[in-house]
C-alpha positions in Angstrom: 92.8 105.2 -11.2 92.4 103.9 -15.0 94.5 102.0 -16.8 97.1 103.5 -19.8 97.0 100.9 -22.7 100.3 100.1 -24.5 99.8 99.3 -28.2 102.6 98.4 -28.4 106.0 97.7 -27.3 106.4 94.9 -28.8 104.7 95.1 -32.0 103.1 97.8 -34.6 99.6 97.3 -34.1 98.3 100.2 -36.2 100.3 98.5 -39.6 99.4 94.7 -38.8 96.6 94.2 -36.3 94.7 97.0 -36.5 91.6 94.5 -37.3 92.0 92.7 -34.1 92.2 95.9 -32.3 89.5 97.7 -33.6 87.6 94.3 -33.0 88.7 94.2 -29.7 87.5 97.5 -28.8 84.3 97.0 -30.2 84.3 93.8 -27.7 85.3 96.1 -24.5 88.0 94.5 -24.1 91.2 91.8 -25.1 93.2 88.7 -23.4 96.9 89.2 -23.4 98.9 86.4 -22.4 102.0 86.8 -20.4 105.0 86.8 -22.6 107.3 84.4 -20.2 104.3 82.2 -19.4 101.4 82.3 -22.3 99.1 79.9 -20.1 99.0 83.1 -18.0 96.5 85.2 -19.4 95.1 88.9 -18.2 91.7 89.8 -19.4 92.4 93.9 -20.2 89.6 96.3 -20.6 89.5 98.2 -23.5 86.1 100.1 -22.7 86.5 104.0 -22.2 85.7 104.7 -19.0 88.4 101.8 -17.9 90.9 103.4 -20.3 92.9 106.6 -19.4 94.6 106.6 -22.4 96.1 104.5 -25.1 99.5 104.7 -26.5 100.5 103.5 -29.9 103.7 102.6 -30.9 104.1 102.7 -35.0 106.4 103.2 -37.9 103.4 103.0 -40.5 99.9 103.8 -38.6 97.8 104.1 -42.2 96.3 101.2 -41.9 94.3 102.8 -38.7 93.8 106.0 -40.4 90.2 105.1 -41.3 89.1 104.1 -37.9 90.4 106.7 -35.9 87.4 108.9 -36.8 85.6 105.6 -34.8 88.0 105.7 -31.9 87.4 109.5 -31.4 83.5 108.8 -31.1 83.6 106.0 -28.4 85.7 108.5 -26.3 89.0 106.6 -26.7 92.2 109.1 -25.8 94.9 108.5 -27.7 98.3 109.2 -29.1 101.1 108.3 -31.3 104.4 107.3 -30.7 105.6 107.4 -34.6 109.2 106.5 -35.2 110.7 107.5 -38.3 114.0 107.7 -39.9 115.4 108.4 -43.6 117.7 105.2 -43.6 118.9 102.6 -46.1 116.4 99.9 -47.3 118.6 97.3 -45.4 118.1 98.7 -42.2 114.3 99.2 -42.8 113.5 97.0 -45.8 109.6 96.6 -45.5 108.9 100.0 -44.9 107.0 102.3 -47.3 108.9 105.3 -48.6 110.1 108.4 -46.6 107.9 110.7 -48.4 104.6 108.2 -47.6 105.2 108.0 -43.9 105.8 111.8 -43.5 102.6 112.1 -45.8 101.1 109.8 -43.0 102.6 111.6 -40.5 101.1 114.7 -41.8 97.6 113.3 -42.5 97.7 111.8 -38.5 98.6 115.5 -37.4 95.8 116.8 -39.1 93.3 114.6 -37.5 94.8 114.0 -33.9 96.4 117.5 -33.7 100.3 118.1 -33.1 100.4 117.4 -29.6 98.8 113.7 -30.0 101.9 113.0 -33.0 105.3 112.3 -31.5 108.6 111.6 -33.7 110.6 109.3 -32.4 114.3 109.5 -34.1 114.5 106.3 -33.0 117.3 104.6 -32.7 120.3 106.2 -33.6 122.4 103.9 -35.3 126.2 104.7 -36.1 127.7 102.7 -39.1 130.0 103.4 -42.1 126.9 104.0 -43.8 124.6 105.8 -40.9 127.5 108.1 -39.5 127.6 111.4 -37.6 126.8 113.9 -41.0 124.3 111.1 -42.3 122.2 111.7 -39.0 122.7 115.4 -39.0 121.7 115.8 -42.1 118.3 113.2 -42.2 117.3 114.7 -38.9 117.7 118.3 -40.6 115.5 117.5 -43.4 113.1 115.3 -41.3 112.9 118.4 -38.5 112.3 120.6 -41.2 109.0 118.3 -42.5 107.5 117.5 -39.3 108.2 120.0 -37.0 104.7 121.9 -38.6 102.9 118.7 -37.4 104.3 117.7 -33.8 105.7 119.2 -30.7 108.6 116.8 -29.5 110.7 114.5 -30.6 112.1 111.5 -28.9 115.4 110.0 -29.9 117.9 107.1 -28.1 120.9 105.3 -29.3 120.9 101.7 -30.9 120.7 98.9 -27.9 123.1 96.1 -29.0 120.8 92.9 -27.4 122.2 89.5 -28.3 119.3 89.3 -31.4 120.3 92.6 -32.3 124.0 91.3 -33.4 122.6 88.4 -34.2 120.2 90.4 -36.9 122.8 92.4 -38.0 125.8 89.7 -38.8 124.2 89.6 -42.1 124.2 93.2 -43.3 127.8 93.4 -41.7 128.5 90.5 -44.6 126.9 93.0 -47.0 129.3 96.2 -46.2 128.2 97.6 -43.0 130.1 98.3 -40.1 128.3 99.0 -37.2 130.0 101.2 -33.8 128.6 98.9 -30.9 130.7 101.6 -28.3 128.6 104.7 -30.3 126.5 105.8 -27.0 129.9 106.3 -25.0 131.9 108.2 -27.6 132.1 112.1 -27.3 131.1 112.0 -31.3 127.9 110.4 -30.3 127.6 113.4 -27.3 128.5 116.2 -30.0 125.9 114.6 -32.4 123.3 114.7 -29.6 123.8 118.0 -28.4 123.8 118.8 -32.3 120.4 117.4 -33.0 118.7 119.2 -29.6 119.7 122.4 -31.3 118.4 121.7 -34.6 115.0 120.7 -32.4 114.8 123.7 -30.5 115.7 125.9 -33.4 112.5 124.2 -34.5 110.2 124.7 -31.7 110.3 121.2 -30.8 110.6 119.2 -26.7 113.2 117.2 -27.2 113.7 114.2 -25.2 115.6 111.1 -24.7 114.2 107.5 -24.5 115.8 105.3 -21.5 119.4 107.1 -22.0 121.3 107.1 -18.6 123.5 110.3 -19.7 120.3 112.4 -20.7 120.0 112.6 -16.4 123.3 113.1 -16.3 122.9 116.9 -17.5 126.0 118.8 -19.7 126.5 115.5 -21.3 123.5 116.0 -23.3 122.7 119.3 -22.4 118.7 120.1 -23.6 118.2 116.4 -24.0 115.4 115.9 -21.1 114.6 112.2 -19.8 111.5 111.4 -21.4 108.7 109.2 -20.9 107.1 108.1 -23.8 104.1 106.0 -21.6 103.8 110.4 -19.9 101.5 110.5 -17.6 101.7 114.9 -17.5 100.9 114.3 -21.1 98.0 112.9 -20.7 96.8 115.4 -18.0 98.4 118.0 -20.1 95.8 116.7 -23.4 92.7 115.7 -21.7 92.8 116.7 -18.0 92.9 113.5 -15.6 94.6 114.2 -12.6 96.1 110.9 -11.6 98.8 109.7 -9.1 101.5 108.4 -12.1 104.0 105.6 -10.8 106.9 104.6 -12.6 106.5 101.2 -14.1 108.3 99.0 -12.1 108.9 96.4 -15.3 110.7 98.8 -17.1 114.4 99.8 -17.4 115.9 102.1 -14.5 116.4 104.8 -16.9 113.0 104.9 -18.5 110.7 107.1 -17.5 107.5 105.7 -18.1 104.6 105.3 -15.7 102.5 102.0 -15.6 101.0 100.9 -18.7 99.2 97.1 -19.7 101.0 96.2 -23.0 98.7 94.5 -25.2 101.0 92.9 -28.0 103.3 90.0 -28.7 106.6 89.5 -29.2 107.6 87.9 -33.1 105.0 89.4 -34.3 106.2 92.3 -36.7 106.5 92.5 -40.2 108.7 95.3 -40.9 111.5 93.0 -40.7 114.6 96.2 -39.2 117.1 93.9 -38.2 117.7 96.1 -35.1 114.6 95.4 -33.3 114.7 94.6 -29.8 111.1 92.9 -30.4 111.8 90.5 -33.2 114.2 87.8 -33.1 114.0 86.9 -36.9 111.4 88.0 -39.7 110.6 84.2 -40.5 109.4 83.5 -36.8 107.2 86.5 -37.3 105.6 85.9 -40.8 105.1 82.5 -38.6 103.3 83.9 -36.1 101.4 86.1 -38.0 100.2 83.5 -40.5 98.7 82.2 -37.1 97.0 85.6 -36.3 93.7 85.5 -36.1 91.6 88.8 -36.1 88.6 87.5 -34.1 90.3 86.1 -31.4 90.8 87.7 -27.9 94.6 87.6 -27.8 96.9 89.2 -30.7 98.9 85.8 -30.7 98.0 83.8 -27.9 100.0 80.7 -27.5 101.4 80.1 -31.1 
């Protein structure tokens, strides 16, 4: 059985790193430290015929446009897990504009094909300022723009971690209100069930990311559980015929099978003040100031 990369959970490779990576796989391989004890470190292959598949995780994957021409020649599978929203600047302040990431989107499309491009809508955030017609009307417009260039879409409701809140005091100082109770409210259910039609009516999958009432059925009715590490996926892409287990180390709702995350904590750039990843944007300018492309870890110990 071969091993499905993560790249990554916890970071955006493609937009920061993707000169360690591409280093990396040119090595055959990287050292990822463990994130609750960095003086224990896993040497991961990166070499193709160890690899089943990698998945990256990205809100701006441009910066790994040019080298995936490189990646397709070493025999590297691959797909994208590409979130992307139409929201105010203070929920996503480093990002580039809406109309370059779908351009990127797009451009990604065209050289991966639809099926290897996922949206992720991702999360949903309810606020004076992000409420039920501001959703329904961004994912309208977005559906309409990428549906040509993907075949699901993937979408979840804010988490509210304690660095979540603590992220978001700030903006709440600046006019926001944010609805912490959003996933159990029947608005949130009609706004779901509202953006699975708009999906279908585009040919899209539609699929939920770790949400306990997606299993539940009428809730969310058309709203499958998804798995955004898929193990059919990858059979459906490229063939393999694996046994796929659940990963034990994720969430009980999430349907992902095992996976090797290669990325680091602090380490992002983008600075969304909702991200589960990030516990503030100085710590990771810190840490990325430390970054050193050669190395064999992302981070290691810093």
């Amino acid at each position: 059985m071969g091993l499905i990369i993560s790249a990554s959970r916890r970071t955006d490779i493609p937009a920061f790193y993707n000169d360690w990576f591409m280093n990396r796989v040119r090595a055959g391989f990287c050292e990822v430290p463990n994130p609750f004890n960095p003086k224990q470190v896993a040497r991961v292959s990166l070499r193709p015929e160890d690899v089943d598949a990698i998945v990256f995780w990205t809100k701006n994957p441009r910066p790994l446009l040019e080298h995936i021409a490189e990646l397709e020649r070493l025999g590297l599978r691959f797909y994208f897990q590409f979130s992307l929203h139409a929201y105010p600047a203070l929920l996503e302040p480093r990002l580039p504009s809406v109309a370059a990431r779908i351009a990127a989107f797009r451009q990604l499309s065209e050289l991966l094909g639809a099926a290897r491009v996922i949206w992720r809508y991702d999360p949903i955030i309810i606020s004076n300022l992000t409420g039920y017609a501001f959703h329904k009307t961004a994912f309208a417009a977005l559906c309409a723009q990428l549906s040509p260039c993907t075949r699901r879409v993937v979408i979840s409701v804010v988490d509210y971690y304690g660095k979540t809140k603590r992220n978001l005091k700030p903006l709440e100082e600046q006019g926001f209100t944010f609805s912490t109770a959003a996933v159990d409210l029947p608005q949130t259910d009609d706004l779901l069930c509202g953006l699975a039609e708009v999906a279908r009516a585009a040919s899209l999958e539609i699929f939920s990311c770790a949400e306990p009432s997606a299993k539940a059925g009428p809730r969310w009715a058309g709203i499958r559980p998804g798995r955004c590490i898929d193990g059919e996926l990858i059979e459906r892409l490229w063939g393999l015929r694996r046994v796929w287990k659940k990963d034990p180390n994720q969430r009980e709702e999430c349907g992902c099978v095992v996976s090797k995350d290669i990325g680091a904590f602090d380490s992002c750039l983008h600075g969304c003040p909702y991200c589960y990843a990030t516990r503030s944007l100085p710590l990771a300018e810190k840490r990325h100031a430390q970054h050193d492309a050669a190395a064999a870890t992302l981070l290691g110990e810093n």
